[in-house]
ZAPALUM-564659 format. One record per residue (C-alpha): residue in three letters; x negated, z, y. Coordinates in steps of 0.2 Angstrom, whole numbers, plus 2048, in hexadecimal, padded with zeros to 3 digits. Example, Ala and Ser with C-alpha at 12.3 -4.5 7.8 and 13.67 -1.06 7.14 Angstrom:
<nodes>
[node 'ALA', [7C2, 827, 7EA]];
[node 'SER', [7BC, 824, 7FB]];
</nodes>
This chain:
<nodes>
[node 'UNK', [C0D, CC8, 8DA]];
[node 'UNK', [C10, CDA, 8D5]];
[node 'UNK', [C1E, CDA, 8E0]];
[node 'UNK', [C25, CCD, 8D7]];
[node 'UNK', [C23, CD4, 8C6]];
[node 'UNK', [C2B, CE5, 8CA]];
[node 'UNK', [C1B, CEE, 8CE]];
[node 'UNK', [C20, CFE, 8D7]];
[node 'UNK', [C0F, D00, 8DE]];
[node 'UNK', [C13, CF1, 8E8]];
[node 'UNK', [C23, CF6, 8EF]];
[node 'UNK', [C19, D03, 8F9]];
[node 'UNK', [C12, CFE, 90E]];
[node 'UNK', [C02, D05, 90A]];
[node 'UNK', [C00, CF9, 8F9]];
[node 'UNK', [C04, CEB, 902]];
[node 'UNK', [BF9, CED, 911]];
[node 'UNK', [BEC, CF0, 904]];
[node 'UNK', [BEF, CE1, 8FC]];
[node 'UNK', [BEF, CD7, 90C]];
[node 'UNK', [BE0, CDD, 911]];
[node 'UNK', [BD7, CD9, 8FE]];
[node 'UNK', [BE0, CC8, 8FE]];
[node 'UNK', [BD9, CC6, 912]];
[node 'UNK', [BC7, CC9, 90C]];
[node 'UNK', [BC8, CBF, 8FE]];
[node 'UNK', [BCD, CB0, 908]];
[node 'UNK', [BBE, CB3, 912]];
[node 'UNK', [BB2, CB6, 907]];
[node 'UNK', [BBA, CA4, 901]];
[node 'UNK', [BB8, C9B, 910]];
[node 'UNK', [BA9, CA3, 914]];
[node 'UNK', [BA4, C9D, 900]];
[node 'UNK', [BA9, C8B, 906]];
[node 'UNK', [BA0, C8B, 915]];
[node 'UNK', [B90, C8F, 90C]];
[node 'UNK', [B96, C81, 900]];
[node 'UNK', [B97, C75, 90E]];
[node 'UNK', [B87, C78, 914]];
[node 'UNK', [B80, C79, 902]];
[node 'UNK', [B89, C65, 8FF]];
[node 'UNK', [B81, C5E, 911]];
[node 'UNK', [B71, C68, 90C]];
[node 'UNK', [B70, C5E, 8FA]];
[node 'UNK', [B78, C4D, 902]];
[node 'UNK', [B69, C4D, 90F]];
[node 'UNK', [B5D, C50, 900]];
[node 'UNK', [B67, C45, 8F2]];
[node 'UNK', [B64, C37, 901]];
[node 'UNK', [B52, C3A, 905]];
[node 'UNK', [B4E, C3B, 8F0]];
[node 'UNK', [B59, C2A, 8EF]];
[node 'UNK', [B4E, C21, 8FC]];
[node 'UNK', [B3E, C28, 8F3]];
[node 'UNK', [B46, C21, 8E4]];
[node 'UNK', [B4C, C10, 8EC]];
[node 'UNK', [B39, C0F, 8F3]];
[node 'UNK', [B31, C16, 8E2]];
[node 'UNK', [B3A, C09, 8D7]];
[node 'UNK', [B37, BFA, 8E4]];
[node 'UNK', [B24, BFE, 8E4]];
[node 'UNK', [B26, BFF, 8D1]];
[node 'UNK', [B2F, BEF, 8D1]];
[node 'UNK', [B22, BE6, 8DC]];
[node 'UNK', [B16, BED, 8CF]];
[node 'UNK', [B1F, BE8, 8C1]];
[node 'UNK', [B1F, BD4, 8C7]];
[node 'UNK', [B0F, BD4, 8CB]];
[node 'UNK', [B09, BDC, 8BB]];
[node 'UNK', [B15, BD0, 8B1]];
[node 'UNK', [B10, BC1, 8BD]];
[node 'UNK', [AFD, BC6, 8B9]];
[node 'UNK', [B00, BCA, 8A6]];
[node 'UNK', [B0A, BB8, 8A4]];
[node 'UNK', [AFB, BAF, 8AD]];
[node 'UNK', [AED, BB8, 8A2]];
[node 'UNK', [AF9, BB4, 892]];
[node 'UNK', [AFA, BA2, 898]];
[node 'UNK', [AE9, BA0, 89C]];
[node 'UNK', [AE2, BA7, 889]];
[node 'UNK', [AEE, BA0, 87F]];
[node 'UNK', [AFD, B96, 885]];
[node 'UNK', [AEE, B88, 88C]];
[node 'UNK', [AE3, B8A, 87F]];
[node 'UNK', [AF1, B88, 871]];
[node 'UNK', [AF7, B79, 87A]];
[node 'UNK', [AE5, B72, 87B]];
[node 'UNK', [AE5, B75, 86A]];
[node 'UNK', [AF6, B6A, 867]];
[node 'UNK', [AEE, B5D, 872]];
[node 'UNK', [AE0, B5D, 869]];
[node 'UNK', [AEC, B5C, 856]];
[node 'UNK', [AF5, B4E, 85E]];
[node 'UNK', [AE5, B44, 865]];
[node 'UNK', [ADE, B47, 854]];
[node 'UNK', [AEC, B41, 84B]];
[node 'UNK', [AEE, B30, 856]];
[node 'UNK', [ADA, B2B, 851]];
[node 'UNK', [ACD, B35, 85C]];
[node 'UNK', [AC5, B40, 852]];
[node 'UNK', [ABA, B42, 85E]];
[node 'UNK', [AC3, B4D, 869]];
[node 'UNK', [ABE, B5F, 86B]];
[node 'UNK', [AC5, B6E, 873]];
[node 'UNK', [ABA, B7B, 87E]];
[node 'UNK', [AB6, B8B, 875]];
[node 'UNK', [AB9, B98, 885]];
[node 'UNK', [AC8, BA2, 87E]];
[node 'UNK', [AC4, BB4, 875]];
[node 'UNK', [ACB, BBC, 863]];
[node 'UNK', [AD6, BB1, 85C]];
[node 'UNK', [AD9, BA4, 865]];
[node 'UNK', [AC7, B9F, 868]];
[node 'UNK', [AC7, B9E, 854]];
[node 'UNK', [AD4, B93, 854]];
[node 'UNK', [ACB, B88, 862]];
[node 'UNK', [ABB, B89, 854]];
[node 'UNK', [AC8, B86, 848]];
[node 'UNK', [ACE, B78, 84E]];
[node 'UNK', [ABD, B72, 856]];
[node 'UNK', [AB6, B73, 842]];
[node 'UNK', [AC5, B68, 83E]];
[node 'UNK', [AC2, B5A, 848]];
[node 'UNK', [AAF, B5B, 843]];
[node 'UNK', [AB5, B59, 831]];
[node 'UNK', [AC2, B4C, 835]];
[node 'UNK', [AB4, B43, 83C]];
[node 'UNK', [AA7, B44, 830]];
[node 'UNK', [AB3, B41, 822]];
[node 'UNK', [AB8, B31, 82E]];
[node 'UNK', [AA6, B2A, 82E]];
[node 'UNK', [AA2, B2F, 81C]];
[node 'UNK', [AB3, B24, 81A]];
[node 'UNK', [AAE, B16, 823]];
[node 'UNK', [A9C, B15, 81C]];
[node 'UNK', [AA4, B16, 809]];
[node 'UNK', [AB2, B09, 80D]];
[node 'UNK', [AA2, AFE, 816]];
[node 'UNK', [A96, B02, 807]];
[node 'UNK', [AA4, AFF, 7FA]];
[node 'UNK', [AAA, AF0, 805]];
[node 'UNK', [A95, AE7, 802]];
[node 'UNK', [A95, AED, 7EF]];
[node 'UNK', [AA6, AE1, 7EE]];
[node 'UNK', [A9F, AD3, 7F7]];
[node 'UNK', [A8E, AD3, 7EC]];
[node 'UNK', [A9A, AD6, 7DD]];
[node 'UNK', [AA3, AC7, 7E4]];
[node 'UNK', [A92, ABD, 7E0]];
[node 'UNK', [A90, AC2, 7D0]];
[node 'UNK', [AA1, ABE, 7CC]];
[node 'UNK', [AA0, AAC, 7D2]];
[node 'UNK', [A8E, AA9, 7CA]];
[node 'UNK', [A85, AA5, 7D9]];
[node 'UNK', [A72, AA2, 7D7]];
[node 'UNK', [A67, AB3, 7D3]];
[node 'UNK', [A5E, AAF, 7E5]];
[node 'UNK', [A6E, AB1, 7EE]];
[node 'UNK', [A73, ABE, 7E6]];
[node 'UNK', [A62, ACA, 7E6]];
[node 'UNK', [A63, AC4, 7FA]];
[node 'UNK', [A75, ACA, 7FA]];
[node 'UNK', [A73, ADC, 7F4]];
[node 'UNK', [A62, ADD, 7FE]];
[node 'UNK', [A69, ADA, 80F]];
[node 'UNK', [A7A, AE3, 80C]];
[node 'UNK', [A70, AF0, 804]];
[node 'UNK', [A65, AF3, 815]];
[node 'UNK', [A75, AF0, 821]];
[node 'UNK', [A81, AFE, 816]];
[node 'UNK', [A73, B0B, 815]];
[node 'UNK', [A6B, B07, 826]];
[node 'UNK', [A5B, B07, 825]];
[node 'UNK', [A4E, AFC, 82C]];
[node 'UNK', [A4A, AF1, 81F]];
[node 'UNK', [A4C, AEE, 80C]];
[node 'UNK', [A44, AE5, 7FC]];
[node 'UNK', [A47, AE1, 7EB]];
[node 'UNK', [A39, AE2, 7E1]];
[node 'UNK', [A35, ADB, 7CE]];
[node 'UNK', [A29, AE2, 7C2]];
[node 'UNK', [A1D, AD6, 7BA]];
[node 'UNK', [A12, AD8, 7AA]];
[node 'UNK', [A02, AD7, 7B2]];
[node 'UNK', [A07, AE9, 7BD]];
[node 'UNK', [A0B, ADF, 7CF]];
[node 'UNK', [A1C, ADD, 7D4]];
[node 'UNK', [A23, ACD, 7DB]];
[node 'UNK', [A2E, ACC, 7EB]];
[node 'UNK', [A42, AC8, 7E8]];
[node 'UNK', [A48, ACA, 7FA]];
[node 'UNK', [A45, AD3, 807]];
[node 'UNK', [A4E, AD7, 817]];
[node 'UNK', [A4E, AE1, 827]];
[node 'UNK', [A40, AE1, 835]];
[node 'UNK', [A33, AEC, 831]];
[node 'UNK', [A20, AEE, 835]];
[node 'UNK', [A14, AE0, 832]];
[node 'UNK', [A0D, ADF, 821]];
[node 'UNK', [A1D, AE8, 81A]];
[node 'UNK', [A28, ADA, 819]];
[node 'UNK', [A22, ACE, 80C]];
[node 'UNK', [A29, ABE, 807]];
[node 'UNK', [A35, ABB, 7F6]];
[node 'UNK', [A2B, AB5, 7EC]];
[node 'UNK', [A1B, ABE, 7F1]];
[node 'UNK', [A10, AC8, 7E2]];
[node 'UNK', [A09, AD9, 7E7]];
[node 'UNK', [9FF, AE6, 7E2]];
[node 'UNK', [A06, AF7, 7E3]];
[node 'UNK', [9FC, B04, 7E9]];
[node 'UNK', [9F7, B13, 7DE]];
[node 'UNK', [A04, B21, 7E9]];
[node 'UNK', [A10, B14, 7EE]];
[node 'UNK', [A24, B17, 7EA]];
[node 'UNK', [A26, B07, 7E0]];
[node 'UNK', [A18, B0D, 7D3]];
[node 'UNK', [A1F, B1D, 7D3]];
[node 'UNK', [A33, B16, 7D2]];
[node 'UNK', [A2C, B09, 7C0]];
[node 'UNK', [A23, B14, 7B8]];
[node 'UNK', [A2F, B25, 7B8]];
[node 'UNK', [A40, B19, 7BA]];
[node 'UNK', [A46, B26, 7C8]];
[node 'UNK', [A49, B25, 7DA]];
[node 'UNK', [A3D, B2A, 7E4]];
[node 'UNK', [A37, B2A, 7F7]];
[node 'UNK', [A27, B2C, 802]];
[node 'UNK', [A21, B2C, 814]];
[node 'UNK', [A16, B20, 816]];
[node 'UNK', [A09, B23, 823]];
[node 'UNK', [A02, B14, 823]];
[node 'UNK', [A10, B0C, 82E]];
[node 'UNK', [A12, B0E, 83F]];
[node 'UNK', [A1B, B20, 842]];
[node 'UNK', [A1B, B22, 830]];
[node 'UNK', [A27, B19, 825]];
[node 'UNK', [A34, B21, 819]];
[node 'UNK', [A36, B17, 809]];
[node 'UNK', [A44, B1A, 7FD]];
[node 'UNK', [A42, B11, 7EC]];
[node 'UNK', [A4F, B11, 7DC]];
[node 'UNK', [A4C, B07, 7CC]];
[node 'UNK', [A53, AF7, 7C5]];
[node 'UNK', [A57, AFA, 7B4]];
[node 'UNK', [A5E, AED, 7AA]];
[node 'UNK', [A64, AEF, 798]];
[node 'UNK', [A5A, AFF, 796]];
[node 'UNK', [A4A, AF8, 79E]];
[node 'UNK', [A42, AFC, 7B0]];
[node 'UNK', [A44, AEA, 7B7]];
[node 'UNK', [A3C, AEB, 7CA]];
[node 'UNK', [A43, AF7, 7D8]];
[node 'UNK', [A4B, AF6, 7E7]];
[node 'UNK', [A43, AFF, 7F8]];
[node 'UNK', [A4B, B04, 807]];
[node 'UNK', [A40, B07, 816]];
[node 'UNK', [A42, B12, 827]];
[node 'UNK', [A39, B16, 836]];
[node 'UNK', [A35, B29, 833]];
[node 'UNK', [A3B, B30, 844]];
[node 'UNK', [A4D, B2B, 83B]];
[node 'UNK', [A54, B38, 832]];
[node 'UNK', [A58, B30, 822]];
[node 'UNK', [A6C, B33, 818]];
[node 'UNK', [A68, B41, 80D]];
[node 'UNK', [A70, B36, 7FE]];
[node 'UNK', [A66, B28, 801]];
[node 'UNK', [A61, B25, 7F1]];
[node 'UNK', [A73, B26, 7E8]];
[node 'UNK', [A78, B1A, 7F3]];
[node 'UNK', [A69, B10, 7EF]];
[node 'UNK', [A6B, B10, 7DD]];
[node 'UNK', [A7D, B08, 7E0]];
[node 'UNK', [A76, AF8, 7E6]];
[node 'UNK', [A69, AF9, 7D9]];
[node 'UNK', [A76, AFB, 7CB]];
[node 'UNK', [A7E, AEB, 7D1]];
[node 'UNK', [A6D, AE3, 7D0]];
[node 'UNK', [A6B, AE7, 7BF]];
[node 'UNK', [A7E, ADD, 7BA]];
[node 'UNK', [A78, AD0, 7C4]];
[node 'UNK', [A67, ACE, 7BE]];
[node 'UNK', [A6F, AD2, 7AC]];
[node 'UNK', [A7E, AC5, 7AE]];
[node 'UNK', [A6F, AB7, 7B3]];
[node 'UNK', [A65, ABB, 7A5]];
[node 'UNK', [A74, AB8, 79A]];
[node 'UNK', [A7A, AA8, 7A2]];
[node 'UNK', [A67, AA2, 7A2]];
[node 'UNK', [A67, AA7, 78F]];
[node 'UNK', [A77, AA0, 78C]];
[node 'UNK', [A73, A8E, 796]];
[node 'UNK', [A61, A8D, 78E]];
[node 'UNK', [A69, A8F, 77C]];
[node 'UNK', [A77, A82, 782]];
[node 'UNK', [A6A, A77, 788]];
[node 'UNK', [A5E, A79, 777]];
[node 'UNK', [A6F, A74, 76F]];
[node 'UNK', [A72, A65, 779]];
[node 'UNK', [A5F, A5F, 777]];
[node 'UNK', [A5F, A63, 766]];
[node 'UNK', [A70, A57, 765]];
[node 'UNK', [A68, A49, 76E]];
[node 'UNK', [A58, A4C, 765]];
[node 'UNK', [A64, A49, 755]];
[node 'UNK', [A6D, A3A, 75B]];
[node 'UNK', [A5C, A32, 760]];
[node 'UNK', [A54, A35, 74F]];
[node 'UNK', [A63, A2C, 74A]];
[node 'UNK', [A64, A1D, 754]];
[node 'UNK', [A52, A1D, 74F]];
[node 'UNK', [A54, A1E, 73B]];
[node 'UNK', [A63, A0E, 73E]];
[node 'UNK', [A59, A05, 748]];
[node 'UNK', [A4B, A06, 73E]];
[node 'UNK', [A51, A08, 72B]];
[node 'UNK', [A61, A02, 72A]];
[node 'UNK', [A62, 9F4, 738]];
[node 'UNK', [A54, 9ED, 733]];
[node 'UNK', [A59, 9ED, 722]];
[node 'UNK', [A67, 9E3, 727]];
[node 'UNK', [A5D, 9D7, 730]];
[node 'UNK', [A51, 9D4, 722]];
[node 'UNK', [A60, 9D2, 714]];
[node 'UNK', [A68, 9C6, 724]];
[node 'UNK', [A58, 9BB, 723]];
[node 'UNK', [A58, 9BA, 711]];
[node 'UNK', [A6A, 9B5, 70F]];
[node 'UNK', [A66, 9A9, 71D]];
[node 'UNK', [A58, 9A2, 712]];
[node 'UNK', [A60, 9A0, 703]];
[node 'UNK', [A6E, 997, 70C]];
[node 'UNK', [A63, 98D, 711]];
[node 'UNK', [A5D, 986, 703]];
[node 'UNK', [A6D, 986, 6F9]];
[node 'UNK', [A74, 973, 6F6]];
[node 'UNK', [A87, 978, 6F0]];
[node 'UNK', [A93, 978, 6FF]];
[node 'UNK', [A9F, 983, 6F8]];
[node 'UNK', [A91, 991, 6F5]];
[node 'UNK', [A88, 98F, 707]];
[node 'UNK', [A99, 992, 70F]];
[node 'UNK', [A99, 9A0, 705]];
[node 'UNK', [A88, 9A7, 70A]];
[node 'UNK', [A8B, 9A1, 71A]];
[node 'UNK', [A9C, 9AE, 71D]];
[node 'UNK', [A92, 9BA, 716]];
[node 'UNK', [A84, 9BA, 722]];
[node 'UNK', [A8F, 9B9, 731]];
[node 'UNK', [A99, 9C9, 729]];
[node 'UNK', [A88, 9D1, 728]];
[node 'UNK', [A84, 9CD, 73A]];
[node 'UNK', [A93, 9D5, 741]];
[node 'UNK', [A90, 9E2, 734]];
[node 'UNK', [A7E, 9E2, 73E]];
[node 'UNK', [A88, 9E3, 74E]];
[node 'UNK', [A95, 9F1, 74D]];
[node 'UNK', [A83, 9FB, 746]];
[node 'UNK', [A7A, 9F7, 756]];
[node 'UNK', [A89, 9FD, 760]];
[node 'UNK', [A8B, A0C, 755]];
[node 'UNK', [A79, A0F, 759]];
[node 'UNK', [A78, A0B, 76B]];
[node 'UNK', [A87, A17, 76C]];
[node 'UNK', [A7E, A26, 763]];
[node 'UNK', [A6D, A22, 76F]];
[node 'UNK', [A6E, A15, 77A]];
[node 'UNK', [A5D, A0E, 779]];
[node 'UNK', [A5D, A04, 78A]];
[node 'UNK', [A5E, A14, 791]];
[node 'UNK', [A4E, A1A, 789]];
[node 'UNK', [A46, A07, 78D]];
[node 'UNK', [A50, A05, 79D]];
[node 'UNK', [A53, A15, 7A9]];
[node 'UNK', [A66, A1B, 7AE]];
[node 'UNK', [A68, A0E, 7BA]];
[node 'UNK', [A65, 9FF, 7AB]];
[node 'UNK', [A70, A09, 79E]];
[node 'UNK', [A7D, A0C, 7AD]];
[node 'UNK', [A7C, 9FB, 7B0]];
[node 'UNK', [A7F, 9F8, 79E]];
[node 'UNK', [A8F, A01, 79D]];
[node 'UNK', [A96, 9FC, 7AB]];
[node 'UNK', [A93, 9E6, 7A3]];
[node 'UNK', [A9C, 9EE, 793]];
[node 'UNK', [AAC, 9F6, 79A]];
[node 'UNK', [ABA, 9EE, 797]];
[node 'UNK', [AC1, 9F3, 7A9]];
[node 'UNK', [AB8, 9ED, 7BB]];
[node 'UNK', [AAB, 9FA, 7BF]];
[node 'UNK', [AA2, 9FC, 7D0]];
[node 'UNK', [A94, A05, 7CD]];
[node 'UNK', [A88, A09, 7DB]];
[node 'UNK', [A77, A13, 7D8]];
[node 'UNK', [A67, A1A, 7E2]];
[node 'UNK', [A5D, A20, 7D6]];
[node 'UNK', [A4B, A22, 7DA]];
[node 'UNK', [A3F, A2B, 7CF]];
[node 'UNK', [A46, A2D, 7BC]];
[node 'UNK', [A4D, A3D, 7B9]];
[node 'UNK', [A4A, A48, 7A9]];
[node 'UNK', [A51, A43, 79A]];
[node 'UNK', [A60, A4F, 797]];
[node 'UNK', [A63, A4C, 7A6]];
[node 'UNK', [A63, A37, 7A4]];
[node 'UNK', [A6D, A38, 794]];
[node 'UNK', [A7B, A47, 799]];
[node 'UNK', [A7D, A39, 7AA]];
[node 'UNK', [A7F, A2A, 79D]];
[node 'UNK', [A8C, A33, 791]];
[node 'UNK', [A98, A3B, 79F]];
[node 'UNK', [A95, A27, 7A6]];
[node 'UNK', [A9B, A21, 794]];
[node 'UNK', [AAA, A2F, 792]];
[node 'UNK', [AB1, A2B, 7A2]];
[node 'UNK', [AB3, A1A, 7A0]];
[node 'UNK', [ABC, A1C, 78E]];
[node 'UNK', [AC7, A27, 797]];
[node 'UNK', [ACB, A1B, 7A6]];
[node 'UNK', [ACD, A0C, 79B]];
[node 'UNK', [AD8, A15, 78B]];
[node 'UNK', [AE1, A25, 794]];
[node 'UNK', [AE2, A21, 7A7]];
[node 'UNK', [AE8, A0C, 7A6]];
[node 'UNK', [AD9, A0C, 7B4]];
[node 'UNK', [AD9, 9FB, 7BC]];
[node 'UNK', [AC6, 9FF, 7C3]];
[node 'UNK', [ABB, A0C, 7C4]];
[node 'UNK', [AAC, A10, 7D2]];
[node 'UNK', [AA0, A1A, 7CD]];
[node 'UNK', [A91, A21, 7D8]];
[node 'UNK', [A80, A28, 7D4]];
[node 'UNK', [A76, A2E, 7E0]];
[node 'UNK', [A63, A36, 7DD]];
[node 'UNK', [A61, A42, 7EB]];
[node 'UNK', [A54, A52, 7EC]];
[node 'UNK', [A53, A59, 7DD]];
[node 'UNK', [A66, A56, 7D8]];
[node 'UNK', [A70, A46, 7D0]];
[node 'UNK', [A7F, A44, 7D7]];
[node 'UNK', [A8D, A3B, 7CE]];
[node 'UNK', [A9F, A37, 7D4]];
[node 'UNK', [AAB, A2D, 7CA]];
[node 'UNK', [ABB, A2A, 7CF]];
[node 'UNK', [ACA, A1C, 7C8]];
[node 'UNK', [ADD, A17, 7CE]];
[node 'UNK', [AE3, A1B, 7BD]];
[node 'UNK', [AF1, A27, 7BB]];
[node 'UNK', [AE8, A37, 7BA]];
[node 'UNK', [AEF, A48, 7B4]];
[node 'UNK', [ADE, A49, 7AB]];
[node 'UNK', [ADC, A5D, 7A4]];
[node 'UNK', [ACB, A5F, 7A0]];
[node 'UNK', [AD0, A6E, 793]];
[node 'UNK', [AD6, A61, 78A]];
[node 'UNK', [ACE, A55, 77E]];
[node 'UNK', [ABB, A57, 777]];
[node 'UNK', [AB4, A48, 782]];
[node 'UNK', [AB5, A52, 794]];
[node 'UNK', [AB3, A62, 78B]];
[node 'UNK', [AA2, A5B, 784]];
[node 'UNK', [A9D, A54, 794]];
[node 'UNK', [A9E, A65, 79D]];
[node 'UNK', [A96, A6F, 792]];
[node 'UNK', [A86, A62, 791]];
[node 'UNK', [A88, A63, 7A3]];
[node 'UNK', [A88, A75, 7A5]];
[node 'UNK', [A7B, A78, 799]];
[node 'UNK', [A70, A6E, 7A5]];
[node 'UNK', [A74, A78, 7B2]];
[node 'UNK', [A7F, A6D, 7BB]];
[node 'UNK', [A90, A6D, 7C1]];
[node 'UNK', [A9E, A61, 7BE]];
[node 'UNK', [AB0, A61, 7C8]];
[node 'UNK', [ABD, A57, 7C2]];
[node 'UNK', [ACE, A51, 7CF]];
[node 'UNK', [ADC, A4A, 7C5]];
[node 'UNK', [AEB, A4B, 7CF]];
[node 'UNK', [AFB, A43, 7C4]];
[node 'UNK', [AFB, A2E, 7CB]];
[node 'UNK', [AEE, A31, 7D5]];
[node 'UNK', [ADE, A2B, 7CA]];
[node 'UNK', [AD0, A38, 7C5]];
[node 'UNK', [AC0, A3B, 7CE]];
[node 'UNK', [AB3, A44, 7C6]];
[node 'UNK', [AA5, A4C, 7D1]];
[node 'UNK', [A94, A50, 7C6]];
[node 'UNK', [A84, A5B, 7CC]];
[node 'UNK', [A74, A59, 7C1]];
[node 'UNK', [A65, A62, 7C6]];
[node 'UNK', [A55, A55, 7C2]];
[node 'UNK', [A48, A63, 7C6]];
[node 'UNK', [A43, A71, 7BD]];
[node 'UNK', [A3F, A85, 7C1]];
</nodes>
């Protein structure tokens, strides 16, 4: 290179063996550099191969570590939560279709086992809030059906029996009774119902006298609910009374009765008081229909008491009158010699005879007195010869019954056959009294043309309210040209 550039010092021999013999030991000590090199690269392959299968060993035991840990991780994830969540859903979805009985064990920890207490709390609420369901739809369910009762006007004995019975049944409890206060201090049975030990389970109708400490003292004289164990029974009975009280006035009491071993509903005596505020409508609707249908019936006997003392002042004042002022025309007739006058006097007399005729009918029609003299079957009988349409009258009557009674049968007899002889163009009638226990049954049926509307016209609206005010009942079929039957109950006894 110095040679090249121009350098003189190169130009000499002894430079350039000198130069040769720097550039020769340079190139050694480069070989000998690469040499060292060499082995320096096999050195570090041999150790990068030995570090590379530590590594390759390392990381596949690290690996296998790895799996297993995430293969152990995964099974203890799936075991304490993906099962019990999915038990948990299984248990939403059973209790969503209905069984609210279904439960989940309670095995996880932290969370989850608070959601398996979460979700087992649930059910038990669902369930309770099933049964508390059922029991209000089944209690509200009897309260209809006795309302039902008093709605229809069935009898006070069916309907004391009614609440008694759904009353035991709804709260179940052994046995239950209705009770009514008397003057004299005892209490009188109403119903009763349920099997309970011997001497517990009087009969209605049944007076007794209530013991100082006893519940149904206790439940009259504060007007409060009240219970007691009763050691006197058998394994001690738990009685649970609540008060009647009707129009502001402790009427009787009804009690509930339980084996003591039971444990009772803690709200035993609000349900209780329920059934007895239905008691108390039903006892205060009967009093008012038995107010109402004794005024009805002192109307309809003061009426008949009226159109008696009528028939009676006719019969006696004014028919008789007639009859003496009849006689006496006759007489002087008699002994009258002019023709002319005695026709005269004569025309009169007959005049005042049928005069004396049309009175007799209007006074047998106010009060018929054959059926005073006679019975219902003679003044039935009666009718029947007068109508002006064939009748078929058939009648079993045995003993007479009372006299409302007698004279309500004879008047609804009357009306119906005016009806079937001006409004139906009846061409017969059958009519049908029978005398049976303790009832009179009447059934009156012709082939006129029917359509009868008993809300219509005073003679059938008369009739049912004589009827009803004796506490009877009266039905009446009139299909459009199909005749009318009327079906009539009468009670003949009394209490």
């Amino acid at each position: 290179a110095a040679a090249r550039s121009g350098d003189a010092a190169a130009r000499g021999v002894a430079k350039a063996d000198e130069g040769l013999h720097r550039v020769s030991s340079i190139r050694a000590e480069f070989d000998a550099l690469e040499n060292a090199e060499h082995v320096l690269a096999r050195q570090r392959d041999v150790r990068s191969a030995a570090t590379a299968n530590q590594a390759v060993v390392v990381a596949s035991t690290a690996l296998g570590s790895t799996l297993v840990l995430v293969v152990g991780v995964t099974g203890y994830l799936t075991r304490l939560i993906v099962r019990p969540v999915r038990r948990a859903a299984a248990m939403a979805d059973q209790l969503a279709g209905g069984d609210l009985g279904t439960r989940v064990p309670e095995t996880s920890v932290g969370e989850i086992r608070l959601l398996e207490r979460s979700f087992n709390e649930m059910g038990r609420s669902l369930e309770r809030g099933h049964a508390d369901l059922a029991r209000l739809v089944g209690e509200q369910a009897a309260l209809r059906r006795v309302a039902t009762l008093v709605a229809h006007g069935e009898t006070p004995t069916s309907v004391f029996t009614a609440i008694t019975e759904e009353a035991g049944r709804v709260l179940d409890v052994d046995g239950a009774r209705m009770l009514r206060q008397e003057a004299d201090g005892t209490v009188t049975v109403i119903a009763s119902w349920g099997a309970v030990p011997p001497g517990w389970q009087p009969e209605p109708g049944q007076r007794i006298t209530l013991a100082d400490r006893s519940v149904t003292r206790q439940v009259l004289a504060s007007g409060s609910t009240a219970r007691r164990v009763a050691t006197s029974a058998p394994h001690g009975m738990l009685v649970v009374g609540a008060p009647i009280v009707v129009q502001g006035r402790v009427w009787g009491a009804m009690l509930t009765m339980s084996e003591h071993q039971r444990p009772p509903a803690p709200d035993l005596e609000i349900r209780l008081a329920e059934f007895t505020d239905l008691a108390a409508t039903a006892i205060a609707n009967s009093q008012a229909r038995e107010d109402l249908t004794a005024s009805r019936a002192r109307l309809v006997a003061a009426s008949d008491e009226t159109r008696w003392r009528i028939e009676r002042d006719l019969h006696d004042g004014i028919q008789q009158r007639l009859v003496s002022i009849a006689l006496d025309l006759r007489a002087v007739e008699a002994g009258v010699t002019d023709l002319e006058l005695r026709r005269a006097l004569s025309s009169v007399a007959e005049a005042l005879a049928d005069a004396l005729d049309e009175l007799r009918e209007v006074a047998r029609g106010i009060h018929p007195s054959i059926l005073s003299e006679g019975g219902l079957g003679l003044a039935l009988s009666a009718l029947a010869r007068r109508s002006a349409i064939p009748v078929d009258l058939n009648h079993r009557i045995g003993s007479r019954p009372p006299t409302a009674v007698e004279i309500a049968a004879y008047y609804l007899v009357a009306e119906a056959l005016t009806n079937a002889t001006k409004h139906a163009r009846a061409s017969a009638v059958r009519i049908d009294v029978v005398d049976t226990d303790g009832q009179l049954e009447i059934a009156i049926s012709d082939d006129g043309v029917g359509g009868a509307d008993p809300t219509h016209g005073s003679g059938l609206v008369g009739m049912t309210d004589r009827i009803e005010a004796l506490g009877g009942r009266i039905t009446i079929t009139s299909p459009p040209g199909a005749g009318t039957r009327l079906w009539v109950e009468l009670p003949t006894r009394t209490g």
